[in-house]
Backbone bond lengths (Angstrom), bond angles and torsions (degrees), N, CA, C in turn:
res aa  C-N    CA-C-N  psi(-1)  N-CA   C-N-CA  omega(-1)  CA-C   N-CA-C  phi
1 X - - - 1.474 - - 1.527 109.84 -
2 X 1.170 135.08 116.67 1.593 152.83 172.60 1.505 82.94 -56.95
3 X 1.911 90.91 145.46 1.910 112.10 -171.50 1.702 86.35 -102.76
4 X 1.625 86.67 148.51 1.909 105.90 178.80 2.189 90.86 -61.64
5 X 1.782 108.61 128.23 0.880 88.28 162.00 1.385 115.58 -107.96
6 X 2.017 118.30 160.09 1.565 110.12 -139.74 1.377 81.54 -138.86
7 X 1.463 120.41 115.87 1.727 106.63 153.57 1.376 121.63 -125.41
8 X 1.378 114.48 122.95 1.733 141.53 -177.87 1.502 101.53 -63.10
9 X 1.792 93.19 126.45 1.431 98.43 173.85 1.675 97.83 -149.26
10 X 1.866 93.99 107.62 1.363 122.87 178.82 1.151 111.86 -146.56
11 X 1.432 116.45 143.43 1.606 132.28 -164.82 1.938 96.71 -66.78
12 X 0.820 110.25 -49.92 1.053 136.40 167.14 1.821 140.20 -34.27
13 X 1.663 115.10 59.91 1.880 121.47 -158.79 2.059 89.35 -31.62
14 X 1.569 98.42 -62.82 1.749 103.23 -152.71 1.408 97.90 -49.24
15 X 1.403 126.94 -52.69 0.982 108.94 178.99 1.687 160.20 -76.78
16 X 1.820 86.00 -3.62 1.165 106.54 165.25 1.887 112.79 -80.48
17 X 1.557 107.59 -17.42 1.362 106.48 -173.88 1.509 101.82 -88.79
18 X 1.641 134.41 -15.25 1.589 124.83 -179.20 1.515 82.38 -71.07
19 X 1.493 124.08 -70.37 1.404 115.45 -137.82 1.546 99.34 -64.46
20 X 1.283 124.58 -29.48 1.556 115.87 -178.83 1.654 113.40 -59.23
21 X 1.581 112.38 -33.17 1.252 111.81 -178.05 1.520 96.29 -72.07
22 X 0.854 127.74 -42.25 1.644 132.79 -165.07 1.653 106.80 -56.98
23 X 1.699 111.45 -67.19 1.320 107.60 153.38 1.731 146.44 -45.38
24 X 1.586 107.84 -10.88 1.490 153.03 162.74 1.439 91.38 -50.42
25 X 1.259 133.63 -50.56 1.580 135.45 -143.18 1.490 97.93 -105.34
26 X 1.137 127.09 -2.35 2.060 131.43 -153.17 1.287 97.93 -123.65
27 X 1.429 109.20 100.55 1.425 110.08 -179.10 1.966 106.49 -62.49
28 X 1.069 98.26 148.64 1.984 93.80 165.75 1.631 98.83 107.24
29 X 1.409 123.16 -32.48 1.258 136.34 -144.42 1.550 108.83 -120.56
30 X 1.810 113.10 114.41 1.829 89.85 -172.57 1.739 87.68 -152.38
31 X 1.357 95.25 123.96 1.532 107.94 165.27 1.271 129.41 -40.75
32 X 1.150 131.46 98.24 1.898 121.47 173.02 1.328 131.44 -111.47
33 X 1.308 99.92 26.77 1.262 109.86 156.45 1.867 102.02 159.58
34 X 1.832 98.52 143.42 1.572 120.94 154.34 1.317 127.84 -81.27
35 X 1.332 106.21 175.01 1.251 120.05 -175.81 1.690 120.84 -166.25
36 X 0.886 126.66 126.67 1.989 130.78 -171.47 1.512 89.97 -96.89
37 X 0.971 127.58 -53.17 1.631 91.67 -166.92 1.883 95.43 -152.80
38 X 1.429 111.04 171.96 1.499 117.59 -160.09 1.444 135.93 -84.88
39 X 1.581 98.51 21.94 1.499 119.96 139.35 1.577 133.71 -65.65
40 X 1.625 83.69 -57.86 2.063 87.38 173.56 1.359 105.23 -90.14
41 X 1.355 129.88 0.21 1.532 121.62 166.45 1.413 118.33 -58.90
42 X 1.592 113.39 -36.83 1.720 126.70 170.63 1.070 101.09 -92.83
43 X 1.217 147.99 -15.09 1.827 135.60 -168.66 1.886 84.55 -94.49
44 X 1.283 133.83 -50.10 1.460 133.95 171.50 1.600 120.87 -42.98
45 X 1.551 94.22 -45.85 1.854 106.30 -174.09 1.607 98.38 -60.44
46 X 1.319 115.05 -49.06 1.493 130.33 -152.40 1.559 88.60 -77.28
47 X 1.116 126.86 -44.35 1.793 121.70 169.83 1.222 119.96 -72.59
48 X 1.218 128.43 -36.43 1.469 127.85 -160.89 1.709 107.68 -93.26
49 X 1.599 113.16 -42.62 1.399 123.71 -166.92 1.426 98.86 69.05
50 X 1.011 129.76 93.21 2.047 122.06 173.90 1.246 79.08 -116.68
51 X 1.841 92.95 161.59 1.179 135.17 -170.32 1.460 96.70 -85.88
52 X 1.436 120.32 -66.81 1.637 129.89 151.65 1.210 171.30 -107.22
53 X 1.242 153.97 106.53 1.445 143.69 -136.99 1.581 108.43 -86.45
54 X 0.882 121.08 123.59 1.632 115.77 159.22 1.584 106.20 -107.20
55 X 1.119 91.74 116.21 1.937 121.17 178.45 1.127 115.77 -101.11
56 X 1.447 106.72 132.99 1.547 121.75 162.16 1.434 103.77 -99.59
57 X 1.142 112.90 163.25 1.489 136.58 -155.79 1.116 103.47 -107.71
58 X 1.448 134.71 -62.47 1.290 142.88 175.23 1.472 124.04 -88.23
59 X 1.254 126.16 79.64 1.278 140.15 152.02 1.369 141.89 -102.91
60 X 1.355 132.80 150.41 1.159 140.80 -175.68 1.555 121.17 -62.02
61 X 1.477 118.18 128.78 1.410 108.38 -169.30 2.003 102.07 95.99
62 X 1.474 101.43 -148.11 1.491 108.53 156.63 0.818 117.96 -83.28
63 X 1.896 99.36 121.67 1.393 143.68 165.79 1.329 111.94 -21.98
64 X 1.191 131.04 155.95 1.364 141.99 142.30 1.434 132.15 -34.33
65 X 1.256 116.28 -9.16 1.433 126.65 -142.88 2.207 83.95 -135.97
66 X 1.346 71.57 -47.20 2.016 74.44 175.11 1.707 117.23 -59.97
67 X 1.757 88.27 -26.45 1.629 79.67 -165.66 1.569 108.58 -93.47
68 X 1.357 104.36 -6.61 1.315 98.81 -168.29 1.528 100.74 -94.24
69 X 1.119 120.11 -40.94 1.547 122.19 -179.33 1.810 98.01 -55.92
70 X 1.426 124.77 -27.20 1.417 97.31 155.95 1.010 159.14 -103.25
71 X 1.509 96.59 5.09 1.605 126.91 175.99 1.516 99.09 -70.08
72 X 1.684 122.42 -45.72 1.468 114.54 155.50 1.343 144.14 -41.28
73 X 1.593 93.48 -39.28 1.558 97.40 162.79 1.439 122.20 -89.15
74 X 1.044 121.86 -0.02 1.592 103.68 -172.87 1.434 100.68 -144.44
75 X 1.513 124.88 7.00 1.643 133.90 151.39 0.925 132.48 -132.89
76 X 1.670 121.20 52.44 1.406 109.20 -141.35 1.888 108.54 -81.82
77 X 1.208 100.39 -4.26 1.496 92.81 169.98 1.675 117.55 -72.00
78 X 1.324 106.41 -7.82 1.976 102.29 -170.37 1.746 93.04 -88.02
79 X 1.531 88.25 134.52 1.931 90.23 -178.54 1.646 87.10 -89.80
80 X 1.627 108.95 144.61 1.320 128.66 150.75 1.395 142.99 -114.64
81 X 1.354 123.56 123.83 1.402 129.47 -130.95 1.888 94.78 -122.09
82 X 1.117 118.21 74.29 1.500 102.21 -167.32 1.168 112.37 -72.65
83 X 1.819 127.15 136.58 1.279 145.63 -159.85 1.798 102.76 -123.94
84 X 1.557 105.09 114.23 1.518 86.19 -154.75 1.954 91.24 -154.13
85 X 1.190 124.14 152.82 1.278 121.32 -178.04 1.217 104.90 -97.03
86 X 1.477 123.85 15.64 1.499 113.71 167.35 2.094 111.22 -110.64
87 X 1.125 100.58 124.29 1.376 100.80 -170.09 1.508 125.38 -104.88
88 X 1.599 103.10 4.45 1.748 111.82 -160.17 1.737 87.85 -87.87
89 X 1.366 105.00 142.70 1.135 123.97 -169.94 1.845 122.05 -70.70
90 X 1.324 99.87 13.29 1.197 103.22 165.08 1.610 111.24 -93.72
91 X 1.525 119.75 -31.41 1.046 112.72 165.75 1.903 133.32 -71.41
92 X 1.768 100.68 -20.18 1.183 88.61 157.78 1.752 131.11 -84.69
93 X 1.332 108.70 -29.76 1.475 103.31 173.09 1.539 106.06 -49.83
94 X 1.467 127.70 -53.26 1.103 118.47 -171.22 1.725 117.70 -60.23
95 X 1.276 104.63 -51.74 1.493 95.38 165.84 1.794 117.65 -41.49
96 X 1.151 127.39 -73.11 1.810 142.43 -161.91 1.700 91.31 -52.48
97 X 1.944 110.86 -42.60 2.060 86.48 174.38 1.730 111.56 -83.20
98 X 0.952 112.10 8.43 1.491 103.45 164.95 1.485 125.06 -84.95
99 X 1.543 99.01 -23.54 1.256 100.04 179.13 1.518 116.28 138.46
100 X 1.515 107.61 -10.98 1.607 107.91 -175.37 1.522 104.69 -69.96
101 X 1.462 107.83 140.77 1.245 104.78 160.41 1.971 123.95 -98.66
102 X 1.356 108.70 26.64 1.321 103.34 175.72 1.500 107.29 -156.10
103 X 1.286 142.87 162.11 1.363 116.59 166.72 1.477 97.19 -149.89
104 X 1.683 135.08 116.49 1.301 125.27 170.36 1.487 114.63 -138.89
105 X 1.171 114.27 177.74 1.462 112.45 -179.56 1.685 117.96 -90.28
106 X 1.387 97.21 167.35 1.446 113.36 -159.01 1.550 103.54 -75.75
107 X 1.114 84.48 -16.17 2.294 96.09 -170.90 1.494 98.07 -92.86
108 X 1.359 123.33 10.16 1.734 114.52 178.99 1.154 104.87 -80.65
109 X 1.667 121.39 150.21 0.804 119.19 165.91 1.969 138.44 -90.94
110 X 0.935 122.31 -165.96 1.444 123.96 -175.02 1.419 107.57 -43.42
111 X 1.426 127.74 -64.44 1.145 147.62 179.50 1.317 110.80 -50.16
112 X 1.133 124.61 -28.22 1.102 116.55 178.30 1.690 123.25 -119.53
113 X 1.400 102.53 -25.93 1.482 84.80 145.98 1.801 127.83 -77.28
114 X 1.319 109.70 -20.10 1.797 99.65 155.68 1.883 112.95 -43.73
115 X 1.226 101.35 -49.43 1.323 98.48 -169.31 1.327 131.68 -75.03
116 X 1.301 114.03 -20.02 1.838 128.57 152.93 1.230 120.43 -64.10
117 X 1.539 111.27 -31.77 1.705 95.76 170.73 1.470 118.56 -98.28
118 X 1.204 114.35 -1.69 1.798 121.50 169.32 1.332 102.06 -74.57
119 X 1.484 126.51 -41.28 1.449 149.28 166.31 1.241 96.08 -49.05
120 X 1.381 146.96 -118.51 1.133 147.22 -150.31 1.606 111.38 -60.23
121 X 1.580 126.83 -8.12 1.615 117.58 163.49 1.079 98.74 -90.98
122 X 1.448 145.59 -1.61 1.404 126.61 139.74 1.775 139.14 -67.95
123 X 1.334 111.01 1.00 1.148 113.02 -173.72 1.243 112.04 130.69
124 X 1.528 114.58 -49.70 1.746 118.86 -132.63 1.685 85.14 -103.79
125 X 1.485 103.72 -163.89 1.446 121.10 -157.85 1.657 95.09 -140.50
126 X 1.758 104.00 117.34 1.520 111.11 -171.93 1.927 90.62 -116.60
127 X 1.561 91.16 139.88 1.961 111.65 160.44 0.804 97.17 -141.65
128 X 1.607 115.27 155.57 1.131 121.49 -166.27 1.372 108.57 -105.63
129 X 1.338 121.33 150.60 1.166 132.39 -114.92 2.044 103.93 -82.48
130 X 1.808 105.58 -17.61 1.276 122.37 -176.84 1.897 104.90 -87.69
131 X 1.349 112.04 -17.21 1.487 121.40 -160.80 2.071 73.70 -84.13
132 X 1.592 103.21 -64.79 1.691 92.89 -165.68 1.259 114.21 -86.57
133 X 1.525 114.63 25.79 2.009 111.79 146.01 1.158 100.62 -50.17
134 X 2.043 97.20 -66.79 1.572 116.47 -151.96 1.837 93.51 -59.71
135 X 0.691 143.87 -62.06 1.338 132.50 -169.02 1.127 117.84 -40.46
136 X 1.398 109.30 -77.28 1.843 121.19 174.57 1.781 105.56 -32.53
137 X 1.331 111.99 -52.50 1.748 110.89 170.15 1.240 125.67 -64.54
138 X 1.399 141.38 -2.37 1.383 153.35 -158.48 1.856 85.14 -115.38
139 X 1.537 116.03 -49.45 1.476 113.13 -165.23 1.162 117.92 -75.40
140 X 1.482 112.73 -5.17 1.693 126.81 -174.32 1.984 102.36 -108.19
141 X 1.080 111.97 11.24 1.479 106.62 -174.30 1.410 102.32 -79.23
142 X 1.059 105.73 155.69 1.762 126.08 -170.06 1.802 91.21 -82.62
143 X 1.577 96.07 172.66 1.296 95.82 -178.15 1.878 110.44 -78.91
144 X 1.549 99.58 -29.64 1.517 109.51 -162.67 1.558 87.83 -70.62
145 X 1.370 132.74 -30.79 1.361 128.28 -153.52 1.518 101.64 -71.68
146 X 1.828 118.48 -52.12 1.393 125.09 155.39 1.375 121.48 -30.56
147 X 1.391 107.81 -63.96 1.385 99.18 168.67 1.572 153.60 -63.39
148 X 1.724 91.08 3.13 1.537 99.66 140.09 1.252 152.19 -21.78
149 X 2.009 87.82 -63.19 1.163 111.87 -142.69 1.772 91.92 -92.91
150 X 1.250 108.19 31.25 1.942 100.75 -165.67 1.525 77.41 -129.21
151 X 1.279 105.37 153.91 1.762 131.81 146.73 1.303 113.42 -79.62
152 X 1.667 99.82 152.86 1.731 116.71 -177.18 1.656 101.45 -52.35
153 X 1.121 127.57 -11.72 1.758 118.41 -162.83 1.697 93.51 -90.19
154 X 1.755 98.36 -35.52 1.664 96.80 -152.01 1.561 107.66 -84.83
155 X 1.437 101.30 -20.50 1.693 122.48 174.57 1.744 96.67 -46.00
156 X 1.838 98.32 -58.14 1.490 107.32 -165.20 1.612 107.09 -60.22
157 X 1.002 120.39 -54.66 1.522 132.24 -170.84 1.233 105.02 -55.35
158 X 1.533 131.46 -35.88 1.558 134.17 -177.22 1.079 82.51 -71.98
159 X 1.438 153.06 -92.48 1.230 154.42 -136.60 1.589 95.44 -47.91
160 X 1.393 129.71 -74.29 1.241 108.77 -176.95 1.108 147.37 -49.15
161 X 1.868 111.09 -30.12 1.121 105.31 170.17 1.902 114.21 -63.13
162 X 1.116 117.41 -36.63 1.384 132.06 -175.70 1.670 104.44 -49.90
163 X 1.583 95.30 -17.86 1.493 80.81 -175.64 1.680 103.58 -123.53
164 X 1.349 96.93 37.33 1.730 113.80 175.69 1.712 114.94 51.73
165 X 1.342 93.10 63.94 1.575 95.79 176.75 1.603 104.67 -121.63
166 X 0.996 126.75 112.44 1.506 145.66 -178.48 1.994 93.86 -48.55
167 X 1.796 88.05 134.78 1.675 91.33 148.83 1.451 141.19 14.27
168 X 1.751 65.76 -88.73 1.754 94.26 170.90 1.729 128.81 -51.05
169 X 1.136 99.95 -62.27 1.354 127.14 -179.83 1.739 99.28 -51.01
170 X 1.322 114.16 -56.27 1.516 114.93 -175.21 1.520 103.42 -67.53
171 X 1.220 132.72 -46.48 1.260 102.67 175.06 1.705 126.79 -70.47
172 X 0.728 108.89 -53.22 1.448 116.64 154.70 1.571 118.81 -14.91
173 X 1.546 107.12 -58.03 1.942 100.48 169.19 1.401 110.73 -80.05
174 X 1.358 122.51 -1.38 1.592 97.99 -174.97 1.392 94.03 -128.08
175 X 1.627 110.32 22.10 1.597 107.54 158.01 1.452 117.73 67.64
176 X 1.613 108.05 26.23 1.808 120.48 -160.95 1.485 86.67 -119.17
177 X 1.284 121.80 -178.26 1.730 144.72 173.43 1.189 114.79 -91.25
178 X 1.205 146.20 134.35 0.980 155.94 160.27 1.818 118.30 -22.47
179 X 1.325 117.19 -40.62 1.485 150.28 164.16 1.331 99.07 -62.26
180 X 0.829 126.31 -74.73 1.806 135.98 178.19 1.597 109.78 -37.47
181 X 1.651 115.00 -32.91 1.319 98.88 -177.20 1.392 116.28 -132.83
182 X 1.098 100.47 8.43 1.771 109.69 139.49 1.607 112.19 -90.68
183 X 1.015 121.48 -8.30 2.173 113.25 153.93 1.372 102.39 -87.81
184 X 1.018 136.84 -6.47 1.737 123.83 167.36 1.369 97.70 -91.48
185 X 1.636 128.76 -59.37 1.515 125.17 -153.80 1.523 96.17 -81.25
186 X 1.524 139.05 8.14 1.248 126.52 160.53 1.758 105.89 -98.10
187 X 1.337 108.37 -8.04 2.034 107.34 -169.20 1.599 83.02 -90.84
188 X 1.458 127.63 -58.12 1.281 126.01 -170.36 1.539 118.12 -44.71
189 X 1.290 99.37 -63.44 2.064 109.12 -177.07 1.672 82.61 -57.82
190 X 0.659 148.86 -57.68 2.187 142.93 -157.28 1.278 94.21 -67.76
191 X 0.964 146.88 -2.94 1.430 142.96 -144.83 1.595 104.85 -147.51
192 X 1.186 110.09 -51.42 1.618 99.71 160.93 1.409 137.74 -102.94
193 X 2.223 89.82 17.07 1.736 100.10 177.57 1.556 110.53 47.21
194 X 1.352 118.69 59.46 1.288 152.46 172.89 1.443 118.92 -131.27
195 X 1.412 129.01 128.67 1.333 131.03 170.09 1.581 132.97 -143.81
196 X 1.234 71.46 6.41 1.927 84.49 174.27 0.899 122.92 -122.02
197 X 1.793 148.22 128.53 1.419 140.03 -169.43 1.539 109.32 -53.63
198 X 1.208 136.40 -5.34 1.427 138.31 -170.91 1.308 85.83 -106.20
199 X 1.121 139.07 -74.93 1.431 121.02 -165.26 1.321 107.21 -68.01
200 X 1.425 137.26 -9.41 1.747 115.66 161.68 1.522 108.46 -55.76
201 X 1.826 97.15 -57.51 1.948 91.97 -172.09 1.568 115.17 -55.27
202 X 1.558 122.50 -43.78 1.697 110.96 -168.03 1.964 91.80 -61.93
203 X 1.237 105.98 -14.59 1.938 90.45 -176.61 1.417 83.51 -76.78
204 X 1.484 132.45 -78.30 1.224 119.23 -164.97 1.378 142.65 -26.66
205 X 2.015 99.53 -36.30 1.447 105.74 -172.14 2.022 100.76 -80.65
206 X 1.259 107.87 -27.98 1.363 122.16 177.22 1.418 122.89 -61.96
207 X 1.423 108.73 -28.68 1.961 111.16 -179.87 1.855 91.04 -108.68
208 X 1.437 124.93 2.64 1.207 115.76 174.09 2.121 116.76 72.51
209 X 1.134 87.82 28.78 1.534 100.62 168.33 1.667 118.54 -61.81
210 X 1.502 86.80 -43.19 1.755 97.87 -159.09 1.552 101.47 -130.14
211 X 1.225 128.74 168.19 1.341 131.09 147.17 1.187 137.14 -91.01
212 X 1.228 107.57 143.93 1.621 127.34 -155.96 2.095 94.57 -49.08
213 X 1.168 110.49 -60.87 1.668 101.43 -169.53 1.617 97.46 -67.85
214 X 1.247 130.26 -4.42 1.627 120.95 -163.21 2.007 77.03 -84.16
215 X 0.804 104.06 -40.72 1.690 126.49 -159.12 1.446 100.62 -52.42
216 X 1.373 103.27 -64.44 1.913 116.79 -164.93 1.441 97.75 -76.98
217 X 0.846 122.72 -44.42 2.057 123.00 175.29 2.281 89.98 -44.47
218 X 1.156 90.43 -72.24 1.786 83.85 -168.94 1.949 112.20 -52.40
219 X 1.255 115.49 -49.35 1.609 89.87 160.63 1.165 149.61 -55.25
220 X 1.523 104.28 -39.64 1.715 108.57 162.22 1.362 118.72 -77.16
221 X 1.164 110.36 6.55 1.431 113.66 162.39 1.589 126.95 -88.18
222 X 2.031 87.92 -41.39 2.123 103.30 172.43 1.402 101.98 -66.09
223 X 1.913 122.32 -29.53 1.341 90.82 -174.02 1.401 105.44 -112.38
224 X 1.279 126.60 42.94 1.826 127.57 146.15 1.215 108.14 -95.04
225 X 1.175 127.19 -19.45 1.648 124.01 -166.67 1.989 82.97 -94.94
226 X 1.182 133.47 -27.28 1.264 134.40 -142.30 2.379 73.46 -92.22
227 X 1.216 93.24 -56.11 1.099 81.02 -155.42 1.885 107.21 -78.77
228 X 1.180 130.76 6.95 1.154 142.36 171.04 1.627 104.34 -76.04
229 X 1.616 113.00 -45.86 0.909 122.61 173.92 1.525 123.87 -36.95
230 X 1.706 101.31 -59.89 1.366 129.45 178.59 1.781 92.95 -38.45
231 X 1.222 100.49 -80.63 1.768 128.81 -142.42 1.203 76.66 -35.24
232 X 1.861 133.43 -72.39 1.147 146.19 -151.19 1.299 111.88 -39.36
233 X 1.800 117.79 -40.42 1.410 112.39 -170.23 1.776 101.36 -104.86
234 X 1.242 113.22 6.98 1.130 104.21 156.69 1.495 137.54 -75.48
């Protein structure tokens, strides 16, 4: 049986030398080459051909996120398994739509990184099992619980947009800059993993910000302007 081939790409010598020893211990499984940062991570892929990448996220130069979105495009047969000391589940969703097929932490051990890359050279898509607590628990939060996580400004600013007030218009009533409230309405949508003016209002009508008819007036409004839009470039 031919061994999974695996090449580590972390800014990082020590830490590319634990996990190599770690993979050291996994019969089937043999490193053929490193990499410090996400230049020679693709100049390596393109020499070596591996079966799998183990990625770090945070590196110098292009990101983690840079390298993997092109290892998708331009290898899409190499599975990538990002290995990373950040575990909050915003960083794994973002990894899995880029393209990773695995995402675990740097503190796993042998056994279980054996088992993410047997996992993803089968097809499927492995997290480890504490990364998709935190997830599965983030997707069950109440609306009031989200709304924690906002300031009195950003509370206000959701409400307006919910009630279809342009940019402009919102800074303008609360006497702020235009700058000022596009740095709240970009902390808010990041913060309640929201990005579309329709999914701000169903959050709004859901934590009880706004009212339901204040609500439906502003969508059939985003999608006449949406579809005016259309006609125009048609």
């Amino acid at each position: 049986m031919n061994s999974t081939r695996v090449i580590l790409v972390d800014d990082h010598a020590l830490v590319r030398a634990g996990i190599r020893a770690l993979i050291g211990m996994i019969d089937s499984i043999e490193v053929v080459a490193e990499a410090g940062d996400g230049s020679e991570a693709l100049r390596q892929i393109e020499k070596s051909s591996p079966d799998v990448v183990l990625l770090d996220i945070t590196m110098p130069g292009m990101s983690g996120f840079e390298v993997l979105k092109q290892i998708s495009a331009r290898f899409p047969e190499v599975r990538v398994i990002v290995l990373t000391m950040h575990e909050a589940r915003e960083y794994a969703i973002q990894a899995l739509r880029a393209g990773a097929a695995g995402f675990i932490s740097k503190s796993a051990a042998a056994a279980e990184l054996k088992q993410a890359i047997e996992t993803v050279m089968q097809g499927k898509t492995y997290v480890s099992a504490e990364t998709a607590q935190r997830t599965l628990a983030s997707q069950t939060d109440e609306p009031q619980a989200l709304l924690q996580k906002l300031t009195a400004r950003q509370k206000q600013i959701l409400v307006m947009i919910a009630e279809g007030q342009s940019t402009k218009q919102i800074a303008g009533n609360l006497n702020i800059s235009v700058k000022t409230v596009e740095t709240h309405r970009a902390q808010l949508t990041e913060r309640l993993n929201i990005h579309e003016v329709a999914g701000l209002v169903r959050f709004a009508i859901r934590s009880g910000l706004v009212k339901v008819v204040v609500a439906i007036v502003q969508v059939l409004i985003s999608g006449l302007i949406c579809e005016a839009n259309l006609r125009q470039m048609s």
